[in-house]
C-alpha positions in Angstrom: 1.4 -1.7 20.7 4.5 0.4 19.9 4.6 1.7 16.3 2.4 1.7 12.9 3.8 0.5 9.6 1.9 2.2 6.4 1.9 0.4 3.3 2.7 3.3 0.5 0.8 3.1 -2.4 -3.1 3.2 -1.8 -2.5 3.4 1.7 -1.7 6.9 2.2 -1.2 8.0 -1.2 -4.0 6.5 -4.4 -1.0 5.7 -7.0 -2.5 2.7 -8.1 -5.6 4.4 -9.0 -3.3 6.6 -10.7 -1.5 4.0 -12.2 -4.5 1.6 -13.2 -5.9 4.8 -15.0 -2.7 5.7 -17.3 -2.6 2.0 -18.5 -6.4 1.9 -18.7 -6.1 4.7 -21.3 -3.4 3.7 -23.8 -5.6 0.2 -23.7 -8.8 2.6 -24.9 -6.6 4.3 -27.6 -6.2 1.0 -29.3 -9.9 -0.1 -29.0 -8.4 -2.8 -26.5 -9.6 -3.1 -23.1 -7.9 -3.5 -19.4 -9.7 -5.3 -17.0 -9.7 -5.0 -13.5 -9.6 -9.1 -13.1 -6.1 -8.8 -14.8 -5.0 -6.3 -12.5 -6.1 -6.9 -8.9 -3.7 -9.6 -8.7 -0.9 -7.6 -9.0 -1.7 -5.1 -6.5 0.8 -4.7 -3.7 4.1 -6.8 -5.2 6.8 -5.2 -7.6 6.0 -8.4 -9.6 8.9 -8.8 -12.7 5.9 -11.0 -15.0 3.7 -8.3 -14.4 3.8 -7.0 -18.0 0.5 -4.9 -19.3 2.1 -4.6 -22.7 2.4 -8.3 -23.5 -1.2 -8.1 -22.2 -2.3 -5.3 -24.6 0.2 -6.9 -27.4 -1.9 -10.0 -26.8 -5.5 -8.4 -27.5 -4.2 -6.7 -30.5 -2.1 -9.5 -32.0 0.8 -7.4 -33.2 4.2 -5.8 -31.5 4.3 -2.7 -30.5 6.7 0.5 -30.1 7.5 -0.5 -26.1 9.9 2.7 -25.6 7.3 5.3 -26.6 4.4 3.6 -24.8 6.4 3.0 -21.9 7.1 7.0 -21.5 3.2 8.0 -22.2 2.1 5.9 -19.3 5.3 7.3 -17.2 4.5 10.9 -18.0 0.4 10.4 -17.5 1.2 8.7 -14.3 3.4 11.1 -13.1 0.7 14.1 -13.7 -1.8 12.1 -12.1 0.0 11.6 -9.2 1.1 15.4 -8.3 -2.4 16.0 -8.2 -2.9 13.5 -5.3 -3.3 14.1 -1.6 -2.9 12.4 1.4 -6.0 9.4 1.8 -8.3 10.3 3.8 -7.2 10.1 8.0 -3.6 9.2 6.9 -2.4 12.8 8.5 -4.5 12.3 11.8 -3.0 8.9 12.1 0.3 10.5 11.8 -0.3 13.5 14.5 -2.0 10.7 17.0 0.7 8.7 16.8 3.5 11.1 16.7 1.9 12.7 20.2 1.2 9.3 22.1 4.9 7.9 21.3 4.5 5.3 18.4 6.9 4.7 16.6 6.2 4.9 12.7 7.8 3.1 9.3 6.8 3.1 5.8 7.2 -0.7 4.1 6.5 -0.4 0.6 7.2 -2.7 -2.3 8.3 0.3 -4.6 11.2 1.9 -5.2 13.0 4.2 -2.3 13.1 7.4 -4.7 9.7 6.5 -5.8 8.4 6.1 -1.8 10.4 9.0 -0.3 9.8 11.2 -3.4 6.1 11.4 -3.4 6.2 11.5 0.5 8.3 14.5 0.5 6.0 16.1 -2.2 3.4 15.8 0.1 5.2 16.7 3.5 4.9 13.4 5.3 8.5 12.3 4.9 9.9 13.7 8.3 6.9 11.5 10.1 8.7 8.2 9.2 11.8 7.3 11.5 12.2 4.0 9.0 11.6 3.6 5.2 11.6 0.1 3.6 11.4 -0.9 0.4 12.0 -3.4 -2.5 15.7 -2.7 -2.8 15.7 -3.9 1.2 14.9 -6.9 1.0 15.1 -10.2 -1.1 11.4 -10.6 -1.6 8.6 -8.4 -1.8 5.0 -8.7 -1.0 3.5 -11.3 -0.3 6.3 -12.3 1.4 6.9 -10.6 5.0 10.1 -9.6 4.6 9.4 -6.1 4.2 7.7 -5.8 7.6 9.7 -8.1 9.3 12.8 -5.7 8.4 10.8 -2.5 9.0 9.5 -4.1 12.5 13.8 -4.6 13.4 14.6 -1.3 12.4 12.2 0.2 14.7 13.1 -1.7 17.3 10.0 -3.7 17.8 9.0 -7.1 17.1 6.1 -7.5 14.7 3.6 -8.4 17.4 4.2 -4.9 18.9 2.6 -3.3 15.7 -0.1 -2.7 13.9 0.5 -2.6 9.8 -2.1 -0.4 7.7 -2.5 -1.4 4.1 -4.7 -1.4 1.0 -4.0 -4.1 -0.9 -4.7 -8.4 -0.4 -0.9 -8.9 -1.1 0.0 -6.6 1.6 -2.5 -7.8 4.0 -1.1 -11.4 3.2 2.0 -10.4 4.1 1.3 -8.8 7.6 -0.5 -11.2 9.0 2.7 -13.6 8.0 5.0 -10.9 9.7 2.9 -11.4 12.7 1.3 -8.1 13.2 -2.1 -7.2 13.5 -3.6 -5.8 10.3 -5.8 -3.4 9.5 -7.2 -3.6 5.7 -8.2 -0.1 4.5 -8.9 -1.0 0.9 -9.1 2.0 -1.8 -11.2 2.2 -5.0 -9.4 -0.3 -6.3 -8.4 -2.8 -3.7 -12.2 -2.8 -2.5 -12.9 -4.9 -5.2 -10.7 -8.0 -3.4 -11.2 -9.9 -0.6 -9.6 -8.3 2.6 -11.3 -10.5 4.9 -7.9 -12.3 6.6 -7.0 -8.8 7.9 -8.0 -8.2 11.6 -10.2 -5.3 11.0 -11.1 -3.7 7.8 -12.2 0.0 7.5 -13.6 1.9 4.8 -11.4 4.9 5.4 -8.9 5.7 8.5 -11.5 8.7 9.0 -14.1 5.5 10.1 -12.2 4.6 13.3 -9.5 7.7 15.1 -6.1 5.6 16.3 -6.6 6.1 19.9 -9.8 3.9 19.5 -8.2 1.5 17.2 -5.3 0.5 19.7 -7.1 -1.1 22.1 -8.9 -3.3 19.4 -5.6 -4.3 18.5 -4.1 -4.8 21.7 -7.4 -7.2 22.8 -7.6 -9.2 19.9 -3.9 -9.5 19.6 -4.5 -11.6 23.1 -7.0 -13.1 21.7 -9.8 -11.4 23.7 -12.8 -9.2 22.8 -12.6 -5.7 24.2 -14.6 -4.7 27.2 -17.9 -3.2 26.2 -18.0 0.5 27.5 
């Protein structure tokens, strides 16, 4: 195993906590309600149907004024997120790696100012040697092209990392990259079925990286590792 690829958003920062929240809100100011069964499925793809509006304009029966609600989502979003830290072990991952020589990449199917924005905010940018995101590639999550490229970039074929994300899409799309997967689901995404991952974890605090490679190098062969 030669690098770690982190999935962005409820991987190492809880945006879509963030996210589900703002839209959760402007659903309760119009007695309307935003369920977490319409919004799991989403979770992890820049989708271009995904459209809570249409959904809220649905409940209610009528249009509504699309700019202005489109901005009070944006600006409660935004304030949500400067209040966020790193998840908890993201940062140890980040030092263990960093001092044993793995190689590290962000894949993310958001935006590059959005990804490398909020990673700066937080101080993690100068970590990642490779950033990839939707404007990289043709297709997003589920597909693997996002890992695929971030895998080339860092000069290691798929099989030769381990990918950490949050999300089913994600996990979906690691395992069709080829990499072993580790499914560390947030308050959101532990609500879906993460079992196709190769290991899932409650929190990167559960299991420190220097234990976790050798897991991943055994089953990766297709072996069990030794019992100490």
């Amino acid at each position: 195993m030669q690098a770690l690829i982190f999935d962005f958003d409820g991987t190492i920062l809880d945006t879509e906590s963030s996210e589900f929240q703002s839209w959760q809100e402007v659903f309760q100011s119009y007695g309307a309600q935003l369920s977490l069964a319409y919004w799991l499925p989403f979770i992890g793809q820049n989708a271009p149907h995904f459209d809570p509006l249409s959904e809220l304009e649905r409940q209610l029966g009528q249009p509504l004024d699309r700019p202005r609600l489109l901005e009070q989502v944006e600006a409660r979003k935004e304030a949500l997120n400067q209040a966020l830290k790193p998840l908890p072990g993201v940062l140890d991952y980040l030092e263990a790696a960093q001092a044993m020589g793995l190689k590290l990449a962000v894949a993310s199917s958001s935006s590059r100012a959005w990804v490398e924005g909020h990673l700066a905010r937080v101080g993690l940018l100068e970590h990642f040697t490779v950033i990839c995101t939707k404007e990289d590639v043709p297709r997003t999550k589920p597909d693997p092209a996002l890992f695929l490229r971030a895998a080339e970039d860092l000069g290691v074929s798929p099989q030769q990392a381990i990918v950490l994300e949050d999300s089913l899409n994600g996990v979906r799309a690691a395992k069709a990259a080829g990499a072993f997967t580790v499914a560390v689901p947030n308050p959101l995404t532990r609500h879906l079925d993460l079992s196709q991952a190769d290991l899932v974890l409650t929190s990167l605090d559960d299991l420190p990286l220097w234990e976790l490679l050798p897991i991943a190098l055994w089953q990766s062969r297709g072996q069990r590792p030794p019992v100490a």
